[in-house]
C-alpha positions, 0 to 999 in steps of 0.5 A: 116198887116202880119200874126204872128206879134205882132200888128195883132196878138193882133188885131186879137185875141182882134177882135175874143174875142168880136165877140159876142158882134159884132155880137149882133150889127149885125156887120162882122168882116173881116180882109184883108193882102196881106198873102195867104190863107194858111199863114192866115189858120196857123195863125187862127190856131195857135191863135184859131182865130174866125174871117174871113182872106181875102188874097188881095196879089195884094192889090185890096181890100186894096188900095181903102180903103187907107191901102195899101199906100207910106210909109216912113221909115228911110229915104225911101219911099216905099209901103206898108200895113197902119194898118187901119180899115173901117166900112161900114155901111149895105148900102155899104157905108163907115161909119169910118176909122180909119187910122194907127191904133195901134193894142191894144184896136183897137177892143174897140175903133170900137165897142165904134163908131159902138154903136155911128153909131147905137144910 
């Protein structure tokens, strides 16, 4: 959910490393925070990331697909980024989700049931 943390940053360098095989699968791997442009430029940067970066600031993108959500913590409640995943499928139409993901192994995991979606 924010660029430089552990979680994404595991995420995105294992989403990068299997782009290949992704790509082989003729699927797009996209990532979307409410980081600005400059803050994921640094960050694929930094970590020699291969994989494209929306910025979604105002949570247009994400909120539909139930990532930008109430959140509780330690006795709060408050909005904020759910790590999720959602794999449409070539017509548009969501074909997974995977809601509060944990980052490591994440990227095995949607190219296991992407293989699935394809057989």
């Amino acid at each position: 959910p924010k660029d430089n943390t552990p979680g994404c940053t595991v995420e995105a360098t294992e989403f990068t490393e299997k782009k290949g095989e992704f790509a082989k699968m003729d699927a797009e791997i996209i990532g979307v925070s409410g980081d600005s442009e400059k803050s994921h430029q640094n960050f694929t940067k930094k970590h020699d990331l291969d994989i494209t970066l929306l910025s979604d600031p105002e949570h247009g993108i994400m909120e539909p697909y139930g990532a930008w959500a109430e959140k509780k913590m330690y006795g709060k409640t408050f909005m904020g980024i759910v790590r999720s995943t959602v794999l449409i499928d070539p017509d548009g139409k969501v074909a997974h989700v995977w809601p509060k993901v944990k980052a490591k192994g994440h990227a095995d995991a949607v190219k296991e049931r992407l293989t699935e979606l394809q057989d």
